[in-house]
Structure formats: structure tokens, C-alpha cells
N, C-alpha and C positions, 0 to 999 in steps of 0.2 A: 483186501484184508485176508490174513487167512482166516477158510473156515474152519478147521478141525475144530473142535471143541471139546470144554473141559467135560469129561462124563457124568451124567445127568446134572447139568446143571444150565445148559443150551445157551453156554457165553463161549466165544471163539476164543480160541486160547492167547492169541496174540492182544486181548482188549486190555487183559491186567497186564500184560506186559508196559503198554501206552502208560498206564496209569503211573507204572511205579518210574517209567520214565519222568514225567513228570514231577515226581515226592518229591517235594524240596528234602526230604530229612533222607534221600538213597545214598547208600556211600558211594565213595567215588570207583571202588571194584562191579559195586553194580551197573553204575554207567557206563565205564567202560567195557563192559561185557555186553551189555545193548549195543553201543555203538559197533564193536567188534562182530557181535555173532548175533543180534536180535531183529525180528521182523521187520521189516521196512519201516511199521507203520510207528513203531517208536525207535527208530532212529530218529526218522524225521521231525516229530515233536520234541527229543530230546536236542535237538540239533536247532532246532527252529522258535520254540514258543518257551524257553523259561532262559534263565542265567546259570549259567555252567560254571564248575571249578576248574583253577584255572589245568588242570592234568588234565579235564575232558576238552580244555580247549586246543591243547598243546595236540591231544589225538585226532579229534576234530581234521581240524586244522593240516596234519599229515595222514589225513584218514585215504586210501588209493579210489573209493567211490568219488567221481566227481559229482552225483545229486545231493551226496551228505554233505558237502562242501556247500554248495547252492544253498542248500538250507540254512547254514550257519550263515550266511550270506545274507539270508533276509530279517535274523534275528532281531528282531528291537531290545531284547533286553540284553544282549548283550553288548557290551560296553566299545564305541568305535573304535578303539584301538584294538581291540580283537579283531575284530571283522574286516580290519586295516591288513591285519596280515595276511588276507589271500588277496591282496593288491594286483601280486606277479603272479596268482594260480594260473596254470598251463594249459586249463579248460575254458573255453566260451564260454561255457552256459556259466562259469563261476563266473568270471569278471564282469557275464552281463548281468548278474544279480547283487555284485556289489557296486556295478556304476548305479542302481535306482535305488530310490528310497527303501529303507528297510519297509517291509507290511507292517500295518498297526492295527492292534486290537482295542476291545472296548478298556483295557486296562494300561496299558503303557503306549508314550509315546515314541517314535522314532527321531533318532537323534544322526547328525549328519557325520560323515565322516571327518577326520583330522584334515585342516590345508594339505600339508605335504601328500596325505593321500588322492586327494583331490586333483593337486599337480601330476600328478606319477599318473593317474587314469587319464588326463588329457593327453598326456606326453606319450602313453603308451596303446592305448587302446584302441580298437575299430570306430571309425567314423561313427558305426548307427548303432552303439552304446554311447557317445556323447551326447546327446539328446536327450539323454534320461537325467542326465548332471541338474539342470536347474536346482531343483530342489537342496541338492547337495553343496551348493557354494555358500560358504558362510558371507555375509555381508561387508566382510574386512578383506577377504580374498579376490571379491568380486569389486572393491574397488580398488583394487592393487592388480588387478589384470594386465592392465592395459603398458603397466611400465614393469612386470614381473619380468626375472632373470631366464625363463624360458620362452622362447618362440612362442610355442604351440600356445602357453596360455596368453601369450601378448593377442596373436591372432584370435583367439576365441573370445576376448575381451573385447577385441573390436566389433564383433559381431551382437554381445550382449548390452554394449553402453552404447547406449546414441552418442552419435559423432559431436553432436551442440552441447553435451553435458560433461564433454573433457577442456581441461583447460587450452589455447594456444600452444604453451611449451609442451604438454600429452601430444598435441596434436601433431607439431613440428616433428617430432621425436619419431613417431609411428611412419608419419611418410617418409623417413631417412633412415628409417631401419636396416640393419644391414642385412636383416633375413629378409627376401625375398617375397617369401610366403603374408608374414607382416606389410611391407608396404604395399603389395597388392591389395589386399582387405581393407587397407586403410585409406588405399585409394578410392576405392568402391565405395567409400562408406564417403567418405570428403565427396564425390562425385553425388550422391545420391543424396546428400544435404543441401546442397549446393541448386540442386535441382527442383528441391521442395521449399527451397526461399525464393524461386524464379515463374512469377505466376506464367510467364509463356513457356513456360517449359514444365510445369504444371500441366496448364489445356494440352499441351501437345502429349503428355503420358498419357491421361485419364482418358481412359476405356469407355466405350459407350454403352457397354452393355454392365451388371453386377455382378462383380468378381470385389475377392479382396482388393486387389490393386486399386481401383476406383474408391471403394471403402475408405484405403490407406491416406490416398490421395487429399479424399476431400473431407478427413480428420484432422488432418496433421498440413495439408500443403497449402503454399501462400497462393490465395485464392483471388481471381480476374474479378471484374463486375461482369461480363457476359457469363463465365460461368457458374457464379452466386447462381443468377438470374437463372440457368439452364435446369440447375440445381432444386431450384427451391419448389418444383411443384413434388416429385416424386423424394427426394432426398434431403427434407426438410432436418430433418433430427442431424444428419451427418455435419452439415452445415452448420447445424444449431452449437455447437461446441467447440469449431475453429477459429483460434484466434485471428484469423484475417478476414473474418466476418464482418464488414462495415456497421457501425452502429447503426445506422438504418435499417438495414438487411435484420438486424438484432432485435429493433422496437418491434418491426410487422411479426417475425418471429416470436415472439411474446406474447402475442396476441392469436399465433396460430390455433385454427382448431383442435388439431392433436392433443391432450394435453401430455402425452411424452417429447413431442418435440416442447412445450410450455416448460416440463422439468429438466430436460435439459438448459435450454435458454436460465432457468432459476440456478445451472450450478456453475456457471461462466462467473468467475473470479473477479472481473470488471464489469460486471453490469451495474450502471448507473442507474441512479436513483428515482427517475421515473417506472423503470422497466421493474425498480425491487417494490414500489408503492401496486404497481399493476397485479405481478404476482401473491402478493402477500395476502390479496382479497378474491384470488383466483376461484373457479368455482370446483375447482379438483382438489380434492384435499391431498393429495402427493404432490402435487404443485406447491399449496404452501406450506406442507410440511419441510420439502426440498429447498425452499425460501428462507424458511424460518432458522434454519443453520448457517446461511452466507455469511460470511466472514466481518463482512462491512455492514453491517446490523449491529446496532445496540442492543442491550439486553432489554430497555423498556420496547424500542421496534419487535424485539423479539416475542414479549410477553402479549402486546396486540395484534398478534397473529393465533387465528384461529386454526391449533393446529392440531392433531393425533397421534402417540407414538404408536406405532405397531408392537403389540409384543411377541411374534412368531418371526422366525427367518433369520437372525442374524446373530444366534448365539456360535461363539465358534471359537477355537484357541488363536491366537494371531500369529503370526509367523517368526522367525525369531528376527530379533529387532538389532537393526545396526544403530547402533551408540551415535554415532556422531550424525544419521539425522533423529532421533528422539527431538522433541520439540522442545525448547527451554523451559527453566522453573517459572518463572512468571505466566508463560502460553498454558505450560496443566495447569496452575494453582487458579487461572481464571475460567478452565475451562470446569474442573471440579468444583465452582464455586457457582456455577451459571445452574440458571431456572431452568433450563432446557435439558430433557433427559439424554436427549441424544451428544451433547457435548460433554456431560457427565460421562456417558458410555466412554467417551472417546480417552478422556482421562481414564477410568478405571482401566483403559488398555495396557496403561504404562507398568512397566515392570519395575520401575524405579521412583515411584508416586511417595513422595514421602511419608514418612507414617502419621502424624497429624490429619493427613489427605484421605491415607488408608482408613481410619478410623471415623472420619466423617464417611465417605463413603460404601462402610459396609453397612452405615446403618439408612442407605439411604433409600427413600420411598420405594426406586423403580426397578423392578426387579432383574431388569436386564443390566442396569448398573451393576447391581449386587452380583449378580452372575458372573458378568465379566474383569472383577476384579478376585472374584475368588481364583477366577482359570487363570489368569494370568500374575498377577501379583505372588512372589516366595510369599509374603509377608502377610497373608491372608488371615486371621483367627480361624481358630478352630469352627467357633460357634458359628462365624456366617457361613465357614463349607457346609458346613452341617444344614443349616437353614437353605443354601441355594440346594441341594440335592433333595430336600425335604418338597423347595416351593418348584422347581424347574424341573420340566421332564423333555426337555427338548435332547438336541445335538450332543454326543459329549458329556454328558450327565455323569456317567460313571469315571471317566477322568478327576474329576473332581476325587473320587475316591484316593486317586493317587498324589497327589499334593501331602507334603511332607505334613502338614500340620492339619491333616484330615483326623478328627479323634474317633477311639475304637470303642472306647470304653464307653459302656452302659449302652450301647445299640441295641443290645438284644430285647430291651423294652419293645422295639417294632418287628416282633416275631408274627405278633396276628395283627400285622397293619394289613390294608385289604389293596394295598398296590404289591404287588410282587419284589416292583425294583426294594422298594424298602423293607420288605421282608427278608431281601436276599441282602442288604444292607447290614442288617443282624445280626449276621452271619460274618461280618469282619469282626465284635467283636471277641477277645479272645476267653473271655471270660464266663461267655454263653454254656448255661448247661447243657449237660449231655441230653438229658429227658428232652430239650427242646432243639436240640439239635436233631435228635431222632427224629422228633416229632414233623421237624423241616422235610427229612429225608422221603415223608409222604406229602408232601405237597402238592396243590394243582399246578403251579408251574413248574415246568422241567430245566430252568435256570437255576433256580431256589433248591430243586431237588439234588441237582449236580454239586452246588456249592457247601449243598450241607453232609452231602457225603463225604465231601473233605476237611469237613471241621474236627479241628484236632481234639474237641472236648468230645466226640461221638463213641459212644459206649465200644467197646471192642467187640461187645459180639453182633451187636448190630452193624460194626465194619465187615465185620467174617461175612454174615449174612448179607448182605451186598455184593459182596465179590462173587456171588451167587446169582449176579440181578443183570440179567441183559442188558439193562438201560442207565446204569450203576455203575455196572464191575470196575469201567476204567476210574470213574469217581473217586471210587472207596480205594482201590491200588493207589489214588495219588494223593491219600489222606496222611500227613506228617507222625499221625500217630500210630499207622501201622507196624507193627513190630517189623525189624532189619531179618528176622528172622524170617518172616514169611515172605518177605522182597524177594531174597534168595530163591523162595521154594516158588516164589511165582515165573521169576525171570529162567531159573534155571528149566523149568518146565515146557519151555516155546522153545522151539527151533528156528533159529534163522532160515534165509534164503539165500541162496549167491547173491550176491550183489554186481551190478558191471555198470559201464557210463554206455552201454547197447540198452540200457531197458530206459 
């Protein structure tokens, strides 16, 4: 950062530059004079951490620095078809920041690129920028790989779908390919299937010593009786989960001492009903918690199990969801319907939970229920966002904030709540006095203090006053109610630096 600073006031002069980078209320002349001639350090946050009009994207975007590019590259809030268009940028480091996920903050999340962008980055870019893609394939792309119109992505398809999860005619298709590249891969992939349905050719891969390979092996491959047997003193767990596990091999397993290999054997899809009587009275309670969800349980089996839900570890947004496996109406409506929290959870995942569903559910006992249908559900109420971010301080918490039907009004009631999150909470809404805003801006927390420097109801001269404050200045510069007048007088004030793609 630079140091010079503003005289006697011991804030570096570039800090309110950042800020006013940031002011959602800058015109679009100030922007583009930051990004043209302003300090590094708001370029980069005007370029990187808010949503841009679209004249700053359009400069952006033919901006000659290739790091102010990169940053718009890793934007979340800006919109994927933005970010779509430094697809064909001429620099590395850009393309290699638009092949990974954008960064995410505690407030927005990152959204994946457009298909066609997605295609155009396989079909054009460096090997070890592909790698970063995962993330980026929407769930309709990725099952359309495999018979897509271009090579490069039919190839990369075969590498991401197991060869046993395409149909025959996929399959005929790929090894008759007329690209080269394609039926290579696809030979490989047939070949290395073929091998792992062949228990002598199984033993004959599998490693003696612990590598993945062996791992792979004796998860997934059709497994001998000798080497079950070879298996089961050291490699119990690994075993415990393959489906070519003799039911024998299954029963003594069940009874093993471990009880991780015990949980594993409880989430095997066909364990028969001696093996689910044994767990269900296990002496590990993750053993028959892990029971107590099996598929092949009834709900009164379910209910005489003596079981505990955990309430830490597994609050989290899910992933974005391919439509066509979502689980049918009947499968949520009984899963939402069931005494067991954890199959509740499981429904409230769903993004498309019908509303009769949503509304049983938000008022339901368990709180990770409730949680995870506020994160995921549009259709959430206001009231239970409001209640999960009240009752939940885990993962993600301030996501919640961003949900379209997050309400603002009357927050300010939790100014002197004595958790900070919800103090700082307050502060969204817009209606919050000034006196109490002020009052924020001395805070013990320096979250709370940042957020209330930029509340647009904060007296003006206690903005002035701020822009004065070492630990502030950039706060208060990106306060909406700063007058356009003093933006000018801030930004025009800092000097740029050269810019080059050498630094």
C-alpha cells in the first residue's frame, strides 16, 4: 500500500481511495479514474469484491494490466457472463483465474460459469488449468459430455463419468469415435472397467504395499475369497463397503471390533436383516445413529433405535443440484414427514420441497432442519431466516443474510445484543438511526465497527470524522452517503502507480 499520507491525520492516502472504490453510490467517472490512474490497492477491490456498471465492466475488461483482469476474473459478484468474456484473454494468469471458481466471501456466493464458456475453456486452454474446472460444470453439461459436439469435451467426459454409468449405445459411440483422442480414453476407461469386474485381474493389480491404487482397488474392484481373506486383518473398513463382499465376509464384519469399520458395514445398501437387528443395539452410538437412517428400516424400526443427532459439523450450502437426479415427490414428502431428524435434514436440502413441505418444515423442532432449509430453499420465510441466524452460529451463518427474503426492517432492535454477529446484524437495517449507528462505529468488535462506518444513516460529520481514523478511513470512504463531492476530492487526491503484467 502506499504510505504517504493525508497531513496530520496518519491515514495513507491510498486507504480512502479503496473505500470510495468500493461506495456502491460512486459515479461511474470515479470508477473509471481508479481503474485508469488509481493505486493498486483499489483497483483491485474495485475490480474484485463488489458489482460493477456495466461501462466499468466494458473498461475492465479492455483494461492493458493483466492483474486488473485476474481480478475481475475472480469476482463473485459479478454476473458469469461478465467474467465469461475474458474467456479468450491473451494472458495466463487471466484464463487461469477464470478456469477456477470465483473466491467467496462471507456475503455472496460464487456462481459457475455459462456452458459455452465452459466448452471454449476445455477446447482452448492449458492442460493444468483443466483441473480446476470441477467445480465449474454445471450438472447438465456434465451429463452431456460424453456425446457433446466437441472432441476435447467428449474426451474430458470420459474421464469424469465412470465408464458403468453410460449407457451401451454412449459406450459404442466413444469407442468408434472418429477423433482419435476420444476413442483412446474411452478405451482406457472400457479397459480399466473390465478389469475391476475381473477378481484375477483384480489380485494381479492390487499392490502390496498402501497407495491409492490398492485403496481404489479394494473399494470399488470385484473382490477373490483369498483376497477378502488377505484383506480383512489390516483393511477392514476398505472391504467393509464393496459390493463383492461375501455376505459372510459382511456378518463377521459387523461384528468387528472397530466400530468405523461397524459404521461402515451399517451404510452397505443391502445389508440384511440380521446384520441391521445387530447394529441397531450396537454399543457405539455412530454405529446406530449410521443404522438408524438405512433405507430398509421402517419408521417404527427406526424409532427403537436408540439414537443421537449431532448438532455441529454439517451445516453447509449443497451444491447446485441436477434436476433430473433430485429424488421424486413421494421419496421428499416421506422423507419430510419422517421422525428421524436426519431424513428431515435431508429433505429440507431440496430446492424444490413444495410449499405445504416448506412450511411444515420451518417450523420444525430440529434446528439443523431449520437451517438447512433456510440455506437452500428460494422459498424460505423471512421469519425463519431470521430465527436460523438468531439460533445458528456455525458455517455460513451470514449467507443466510443474502437470501432474497432475508428481512431488514426492525433489526436495529439488536444494536446492544451482546453477540457481535447480531449486532452487526443491525446494521442491515436501513432504517437504523444515525445516534445508533454512531454509537456502533465505537464498538468492541472491529467487524461491527467497519459495518457501521458504512451505514448510510451515519451522521455526516461523524463520516468526515472517520475518514480521519486509521482503522475507519477506508470504511467511511465506502459509506453510500458520502457526499459525490468529497469522492472526487478523495480519489482525485492519490496518485496512481505504473501499472505492468512485470509486477
Amino acid at each position: 500500500m502506499t504510505h504517504e499520507q493525508i497531513p496530520g491525520t496518519g491515514v495513507p492516502a491510498a486507504l480512502r481511495s479503496v473505500g470510495v472504490a468500493l461506495n456502491p453510490a460512486a459515479p461511474v467517472d470515479i470508477l473509471l479514474r481508479l481503474l485508469a490512474d488509481g493505486p493498486d490497492e483499489a483497483r483491485e477491490v474495485l475490480c474484485r469484491d463488489r458489482v460493477l456498471p456495466g461501462a466499468v465492466v466494458d473498461a475492465v475488461v479492455a483494461h492493458p494490466d493483466a492483474r486488473t483482469r485476474a481480478f475481475f476474473a475472480q469476482n463473485p459478484y459479478a454476473d458469469p457472463e461478465q467474467r465469461a468474456r475474458l474467456v479468450d484473454d491473451p494472458e495466463y494468469r487471466v484464463r487461469g483465474h477464470l478456469a477456477r471458481e470465483p473466491r467467496a466471501d462471507d456475503v455472496c456466493l460464487p456462481r459457475p460459469l455459462p456452458d459455452r464458456t465452459v466448452v471454449r475453456i476445455v477446447e482452448t486452454y492449458e492442460n493444468d488449468h483443466l483441473g480446476e474446472l470441477n467445480r465449474l460444470v454445471s450438472p447438465g453439461l456434465q451429463r452431456a459430455m460424453t456425446t457433446h459436439p466437441s472432441a476435447k469435451v467428449r474426451s474430458m467426459g470420459i474421464g469424469r463419468l465412470s465408464w458403468k454409468s453410460l449407457t451401451p449405445d454412449v459406450r459404442d459411440a466413444l469407442l468408434a469415435d472418429p477423433d482419435p483422442e476420444v476413442r483412446s480414453s474411452a478405451d482406457a476407461s472400457r479397459h480399466l472397467h473390465e478389469r475391476l469386474l475381473d477378481p484375477d485381474a483384480v489380485r494381479e493389480d492390487l499392490p502390496a504395499h498402501h497407495c491409492h491404487a490398492r485403496t481404489h482397488l479394494l473399494l470399488h474392484g470385484a473382490l477373490a475369497p483369498d483376497v477378502v481373506a488377505e484383506a480383512l486383518p489390516q483393511d477392514a473398513w476398505l472391504i467393509a463397503g464393496n459390493d463383492s463382499t461375501p455376505p459372510e465376509t459382511v456378518a463377521l464384519l459387523a461384528a468387528h471390533p472397530d466400530p468405523a469399520v461397524r459404521t461402515r458395514v451399517a451404510q452397505r445398501p443391502g445389508l440384511g436383516p440380521a446384520e441391521r437387528r445387530a447394529l441397531a443395539v450396537d454399543a457405539d452410538p455412530g454405529v446406530r445413529l449410521t443404522l438408524s437412517v438405512h433405507p430398509a428400516l421402517t419408521e417404527a424400526e427406526r424409532a427403537a433405535i436408540d439414537y443421537e443427532v449431532d448438532q455441529d459439523g454439517w451445516y453447509s450450502r449443497c451444491p447446485v443440484y441436477d434436476p433430473e437426479s433430485l429424488p421424486g415427490p413421494e421419496h421428499v414428502r416421506a422423507l419430510a414427514l419422517s421422525a428421524h431428524p436426519l431424513l428431515r435434514r435431508r429433505a429440507a436440502r431440496q430446492p424444490h420441497l413444495p410449499t405445504g413441505l416448506v412450511a411444515l418444515l420451518a417450523d420444525d423442532s430440529d434446528l439443523g432442519v431449520r437451517v438447512l432449509l433456510g440455506q437452500n430453499h428460494p422459498d424460505a420465510p423471512a421469519a425463519l431466516l431470521l430465527r436460523c441466524f438468531l439460533e445458528y452460529t456455525g458455517r455460513d451463518r451470514w449467507h443466510l443474510t443474502g437470501h432474497g427474503n432475508f428481512p431488514r426492517a426492525g433489526l436495529a432492535r439488536f444494536a446492544g445484543d451482546e453477540d457481535p454477529a447480531v449486532r452487526r446484524l443491525a446494521l442491515l437495517d436501513p432504517g437504523m438511526s444515525g445516534d445508533a449507528a454512531d454509537r456502533l462505529t465505537r464498538d468492541p468488535d472491529p467487524q461491527v465497527r467497519a459495518d457501521a462506518a458504512r451505514h448510510p444513516r451515519l451522521p455526516q460529520d461523524r463520516i468526515a470524522a472517520l475518514l480521519d481514523d486509521p482503522e475507519l478511513a477506508r470504511w467511511a470512504a465506502a459509506n453510500p452517503a458520502l457526499p459525490v463531492a468529497t469522492m472526487y476530492g478523495l480519489t482525485a487526491a492519490v496518485p496512481g502507480e505504473a501499472t505492468g503484467d512485470n509486477r
